[in-house]
C-alpha positions in Angstrom: 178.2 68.9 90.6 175.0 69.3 88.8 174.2 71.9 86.5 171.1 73.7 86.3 169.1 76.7 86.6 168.5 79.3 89.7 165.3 81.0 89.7 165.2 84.7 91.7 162.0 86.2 92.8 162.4 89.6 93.1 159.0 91.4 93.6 158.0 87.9 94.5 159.7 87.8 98.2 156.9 90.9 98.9 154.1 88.7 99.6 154.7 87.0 102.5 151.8 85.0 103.7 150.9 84.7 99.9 154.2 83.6 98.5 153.4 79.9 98.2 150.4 80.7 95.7 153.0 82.7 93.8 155.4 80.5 93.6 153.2 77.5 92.5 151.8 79.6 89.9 155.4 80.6 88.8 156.3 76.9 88.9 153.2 75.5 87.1 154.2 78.2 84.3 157.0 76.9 83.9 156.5 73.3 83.5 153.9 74.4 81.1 156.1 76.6 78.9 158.8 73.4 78.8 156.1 70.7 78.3 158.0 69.3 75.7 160.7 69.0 77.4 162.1 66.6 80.4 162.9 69.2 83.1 162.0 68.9 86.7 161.0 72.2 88.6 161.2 72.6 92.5 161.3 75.3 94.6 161.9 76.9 98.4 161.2 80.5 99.8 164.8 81.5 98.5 164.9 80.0 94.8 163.4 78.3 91.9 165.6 75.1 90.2 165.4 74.0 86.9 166.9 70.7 86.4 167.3 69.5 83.0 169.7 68.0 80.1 172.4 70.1 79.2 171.7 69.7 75.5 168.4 71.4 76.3 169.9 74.6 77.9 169.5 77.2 75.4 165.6 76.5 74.5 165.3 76.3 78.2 166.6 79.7 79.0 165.2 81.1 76.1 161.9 80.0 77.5 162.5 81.0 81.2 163.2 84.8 79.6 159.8 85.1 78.6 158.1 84.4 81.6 157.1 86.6 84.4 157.1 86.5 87.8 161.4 85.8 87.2 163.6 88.5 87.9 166.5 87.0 87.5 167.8 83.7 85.8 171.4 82.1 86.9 172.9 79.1 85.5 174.9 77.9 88.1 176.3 74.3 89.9 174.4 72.3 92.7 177.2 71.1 95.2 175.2 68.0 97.3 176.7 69.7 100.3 177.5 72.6 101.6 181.4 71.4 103.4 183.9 74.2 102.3 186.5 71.9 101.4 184.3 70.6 99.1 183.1 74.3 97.7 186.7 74.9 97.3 187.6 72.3 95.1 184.7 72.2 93.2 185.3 75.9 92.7 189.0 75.5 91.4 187.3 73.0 89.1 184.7 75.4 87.7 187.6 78.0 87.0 189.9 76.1 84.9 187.9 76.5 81.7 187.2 80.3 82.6 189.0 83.1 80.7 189.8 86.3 83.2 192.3 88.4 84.6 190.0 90.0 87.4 187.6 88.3 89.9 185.2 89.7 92.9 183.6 87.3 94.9 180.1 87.7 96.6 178.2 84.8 99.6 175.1 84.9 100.8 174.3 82.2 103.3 170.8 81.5 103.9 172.2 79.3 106.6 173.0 81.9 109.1 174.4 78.8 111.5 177.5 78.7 108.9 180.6 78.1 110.1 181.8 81.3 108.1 180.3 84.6 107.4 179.5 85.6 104.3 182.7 87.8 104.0 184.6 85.5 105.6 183.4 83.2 102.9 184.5 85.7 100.1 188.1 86.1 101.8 188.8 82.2 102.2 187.6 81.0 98.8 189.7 84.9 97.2 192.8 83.1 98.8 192.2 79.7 97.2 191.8 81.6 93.6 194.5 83.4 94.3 196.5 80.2 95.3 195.4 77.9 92.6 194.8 80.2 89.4 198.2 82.3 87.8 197.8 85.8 86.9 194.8 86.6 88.6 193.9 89.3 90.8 190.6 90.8 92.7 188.9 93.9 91.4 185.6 94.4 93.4 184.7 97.6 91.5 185.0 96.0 87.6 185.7 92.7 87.9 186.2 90.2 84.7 184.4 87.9 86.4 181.8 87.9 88.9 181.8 84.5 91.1 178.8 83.9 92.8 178.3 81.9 96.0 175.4 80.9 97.7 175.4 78.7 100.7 172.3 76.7 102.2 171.3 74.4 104.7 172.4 71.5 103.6 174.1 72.2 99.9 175.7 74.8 98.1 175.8 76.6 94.4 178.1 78.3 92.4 177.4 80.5 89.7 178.5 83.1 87.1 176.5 83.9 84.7 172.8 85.8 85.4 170.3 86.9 83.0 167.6 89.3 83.8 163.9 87.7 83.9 160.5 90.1 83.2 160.3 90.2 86.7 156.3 91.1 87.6 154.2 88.5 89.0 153.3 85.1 87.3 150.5 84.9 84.6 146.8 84.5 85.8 147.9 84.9 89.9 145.7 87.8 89.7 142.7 86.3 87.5 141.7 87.2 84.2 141.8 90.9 82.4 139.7 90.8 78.4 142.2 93.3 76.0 140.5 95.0 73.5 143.1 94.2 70.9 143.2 96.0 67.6 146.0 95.6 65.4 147.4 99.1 66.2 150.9 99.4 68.7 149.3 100.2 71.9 147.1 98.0 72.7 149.5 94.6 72.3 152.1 96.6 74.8 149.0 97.3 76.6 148.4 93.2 76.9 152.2 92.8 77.9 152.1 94.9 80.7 148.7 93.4 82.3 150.2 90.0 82.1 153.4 91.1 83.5 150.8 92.3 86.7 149.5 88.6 87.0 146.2 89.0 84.9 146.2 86.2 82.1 144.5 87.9 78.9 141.9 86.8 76.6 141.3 88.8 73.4 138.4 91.0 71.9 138.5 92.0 68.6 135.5 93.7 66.3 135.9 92.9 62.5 133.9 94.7 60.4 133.8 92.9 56.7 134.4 94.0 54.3 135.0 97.2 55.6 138.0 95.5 57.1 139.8 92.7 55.2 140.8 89.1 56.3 145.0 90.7 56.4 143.6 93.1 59.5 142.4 90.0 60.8 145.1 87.9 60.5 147.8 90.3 61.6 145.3 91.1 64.9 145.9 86.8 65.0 149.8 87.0 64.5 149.8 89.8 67.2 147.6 87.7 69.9 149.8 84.7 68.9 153.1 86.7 69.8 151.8 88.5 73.1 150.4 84.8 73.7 154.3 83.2 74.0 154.0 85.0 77.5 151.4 83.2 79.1 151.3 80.1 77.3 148.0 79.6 75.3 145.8 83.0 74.2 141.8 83.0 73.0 140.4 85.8 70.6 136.9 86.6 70.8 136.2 87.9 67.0 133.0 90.0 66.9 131.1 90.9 63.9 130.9 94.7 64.1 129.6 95.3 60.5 125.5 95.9 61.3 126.4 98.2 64.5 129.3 100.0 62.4 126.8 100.9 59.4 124.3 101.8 61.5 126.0 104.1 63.8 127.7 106.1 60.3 124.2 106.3 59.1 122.2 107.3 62.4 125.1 109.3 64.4 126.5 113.0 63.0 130.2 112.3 61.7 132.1 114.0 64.4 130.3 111.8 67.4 130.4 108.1 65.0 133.7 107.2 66.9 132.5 108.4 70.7 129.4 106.0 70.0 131.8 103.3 68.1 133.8 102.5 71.2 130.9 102.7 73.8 129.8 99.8 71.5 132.7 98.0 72.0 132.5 98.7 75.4 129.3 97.9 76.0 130.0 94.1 74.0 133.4 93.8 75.7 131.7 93.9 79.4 129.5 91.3 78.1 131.7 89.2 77.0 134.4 89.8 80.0 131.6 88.7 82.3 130.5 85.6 79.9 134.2 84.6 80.4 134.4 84.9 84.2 137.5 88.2 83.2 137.6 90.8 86.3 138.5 93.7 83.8 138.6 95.4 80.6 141.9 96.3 79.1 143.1 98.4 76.5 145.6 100.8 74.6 144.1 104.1 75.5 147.1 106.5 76.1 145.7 109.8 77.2 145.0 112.6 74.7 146.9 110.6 72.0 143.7 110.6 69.4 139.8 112.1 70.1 138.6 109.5 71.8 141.4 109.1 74.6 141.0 112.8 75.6 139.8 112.7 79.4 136.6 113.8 78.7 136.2 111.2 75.7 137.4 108.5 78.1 134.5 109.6 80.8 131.7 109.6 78.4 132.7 106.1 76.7 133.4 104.5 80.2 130.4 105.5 81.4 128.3 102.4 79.8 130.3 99.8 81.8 130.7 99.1 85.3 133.6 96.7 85.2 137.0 98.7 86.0 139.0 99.5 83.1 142.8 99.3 82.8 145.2 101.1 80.6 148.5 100.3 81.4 149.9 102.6 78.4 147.8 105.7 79.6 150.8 107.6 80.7 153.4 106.7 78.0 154.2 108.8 75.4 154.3 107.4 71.4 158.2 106.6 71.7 158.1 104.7 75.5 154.9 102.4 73.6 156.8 102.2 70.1 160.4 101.3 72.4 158.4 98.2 74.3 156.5 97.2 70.8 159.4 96.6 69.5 161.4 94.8 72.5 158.1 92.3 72.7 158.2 91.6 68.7 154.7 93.2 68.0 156.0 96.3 66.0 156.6 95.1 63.2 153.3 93.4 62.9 151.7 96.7 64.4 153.0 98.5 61.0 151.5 96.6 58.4 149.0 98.5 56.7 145.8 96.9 57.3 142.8 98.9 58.6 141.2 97.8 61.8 137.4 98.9 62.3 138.7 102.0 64.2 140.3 103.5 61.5 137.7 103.1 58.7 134.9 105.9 58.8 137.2 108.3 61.0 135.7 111.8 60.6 137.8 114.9 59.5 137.0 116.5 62.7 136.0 114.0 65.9 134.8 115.3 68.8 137.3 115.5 71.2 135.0 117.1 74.0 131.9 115.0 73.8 128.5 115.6 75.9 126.9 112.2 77.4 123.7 114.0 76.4 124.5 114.1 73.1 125.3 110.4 73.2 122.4 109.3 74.9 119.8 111.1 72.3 122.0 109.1 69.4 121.8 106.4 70.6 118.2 106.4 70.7 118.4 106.7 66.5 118.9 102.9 65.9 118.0 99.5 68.2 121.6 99.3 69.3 120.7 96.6 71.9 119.1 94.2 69.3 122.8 94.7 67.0 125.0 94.0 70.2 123.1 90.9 70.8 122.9 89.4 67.1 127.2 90.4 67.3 128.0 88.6 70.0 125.6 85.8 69.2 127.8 85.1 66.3 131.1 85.7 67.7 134.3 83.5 66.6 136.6 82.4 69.2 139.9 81.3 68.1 142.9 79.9 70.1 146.4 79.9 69.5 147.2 79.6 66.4 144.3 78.7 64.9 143.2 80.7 61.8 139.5 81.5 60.7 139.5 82.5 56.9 135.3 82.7 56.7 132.9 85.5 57.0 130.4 83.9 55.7 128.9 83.2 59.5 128.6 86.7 60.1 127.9 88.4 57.2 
């Protein structure tokens, strides 16, 4: 017997036609998130193995749990056939080192020319527990332990223990999204979920020095490095917002400066998205949760770009978004009280109704064309962990 790991689909075994893309994707993932490590990774229609030393088992699985496309992980025993003689014994073997006083049982044969039935299967190898290992009895409603069985074409595997995966497709199956990532909570859980979809995410991020110090910077860096142990590798796009920021708070009344603000950034991010061959814009808008993600805010500020916009958070509430920042390790990081270019200048009283009219005669108070230009001329990108302590560039 061999031990190893059992991959399960899930959502996966929907496509069909399209599976084998999937699962290639789901398999190259993998072998890059383990590069370090000697593994081998092959796959069928049914399941996903991952072969390795058993001294590298726990960094393996802790890896496997953080990418998606898995719904399920098992670490289970390769039999090199599927004879039930053979399944029996190696099954008794398995058991001695186990600790229970209930069992259940459960086969699924993806070799539907078996000898046996499924429950069949479950009856024969209940009577050889039974028979073999004292004190023991079936409990099919709470069992202590849950043997699983699964029976192929020309092998066998027994398991018992099964972790759930992130489920969701695999990372850049669906192309590439841009997330507008601030170092609020929103728009990291926002990231998340787009990857968990199959987009793989690059990062935008407007720094404004020294409106906004080098800390908002960094943590906007820690929290692209964290979201980036789900895909593999991450690139921020750091844009130098200062010229557009000061002249929108000098040319723009106070209660439309953040309305104008983000169709800046939208208006940069689409150029940039399309410079980096990205299909769509994400964010952390959650409707009605500040002025400028009322619905009518959200119209006027989406209005300057043409790419589709997703935001996956829209519909959670505060406590759903704080509840998955904190299960993806971006919380705590979110907290840390560094201003981001969205929360300097805020007005006592934004507009949470704006006219498109209004915007557009604004907007004609300053060369805003000529400032998005000269930003992303002098953009930073930065990948992985990389850190970029200068302004000097872009002040």
């Amino acid at each position: 017997m061999e031990k190893l790991f059992l991959i399960k689909y899930g959502e996966l075994n929907t496509k069909k036609a399209n599976i084998g893309l999937f699962l290639k994707t789901l398999q190259k993932n993998i072998l890059d998130a383990l590069k370090d490590i000697d593994v081998k990774v092959v796959f069928d229609k049914g399941r996903m193995y991952v072969k390795t030393a058993e001294d590298n088992f726990l960094i393996v699985k802790e890896k496997l749990q953080k990418i998606f496309g898995i719904y399920e992980i098992a670490i289970g025993y390769e039999l090199e056939t599927n004879d039930f003689t053979l399944l029996e014994e190696s099954l008794i073997e398995l058991l001695k080192d186990k600790e229970f006083k209930t069992f259940k049982i459960e086969t699924k044969r993806s070799d539907k020319s078996y000898f046996l039935t499924s429950p069949l299967i479950n009856q024969k190898l209940g009577g050889t527990v039974l028979k073999n290992i004292k004190d023991v009895r079936v409990d099919v409603i709470n069992p202590d332990l849950h043997i699983n069985v699964e029976i192929r074409k020309t092998n066998a595997y027994i398991y018992f223990e099964t972790i759930k995966g992130l489920g969701g497709y695999p990372t850049s199956t669906l192309g590439k999204g841009l997330l507008m990532l601030s170092g609020g909570i929103d728009s990291p859980v926002a990231g998340f979920l787009a990857m968990k979809r199959g987009v793989k995410i690059e990062c935008i991020y407007f720094d404004s020095p020294p409106h906004t110090s080098i800390e908002a910077k960094n943590k906007v860096l820690t929290l692209a490095n964290i979201i980036g142990e789900y895909q593999g590798n991450i690139k921020v796009h750091i844009i130098p917002f200062t010229k557009l920021q000061e002249a929108i708070y000098k040319e723009v009344p106070n209660e439309y400066m953040i309305t104008i603000m983000r169709r800046m950034m939208y208006r940069i991010s689409e150029k940039i998205a399309h410079k980096n061959h990205c299909k769509i814009i994400v964010n952390g808008e959650s409707i009605g949760q500040v002025a400028s993600q009322t619905l009518d805010s959200m119209s006027v500020i989406n209005e300057v770009v043409k790419m589709p916009v997703i935001r996956p958070v829209a519909c959670f509430d505060k406590l759903e978004i704080i509840a998955l920042a904190k299960k993806i390790k971006t919380y705590d990081t979110s907290i840390l009280p560094y201003q981001d270019c969205c929360t300097i200048f805020v007005p006592e009283h934004p507009v949470i109704y704006p006219s498109l009219d209004k915007c557009l005669e604004y907007e004609q108070n300053f060369d805003y064309e000529s400032l998005i230009n000269e930003a992303i001329k002098n953009e930073v990108i930065i990948k992985n962990n990389e850190k970029q302590n200068d302004y000097s560039n872009y002040l």
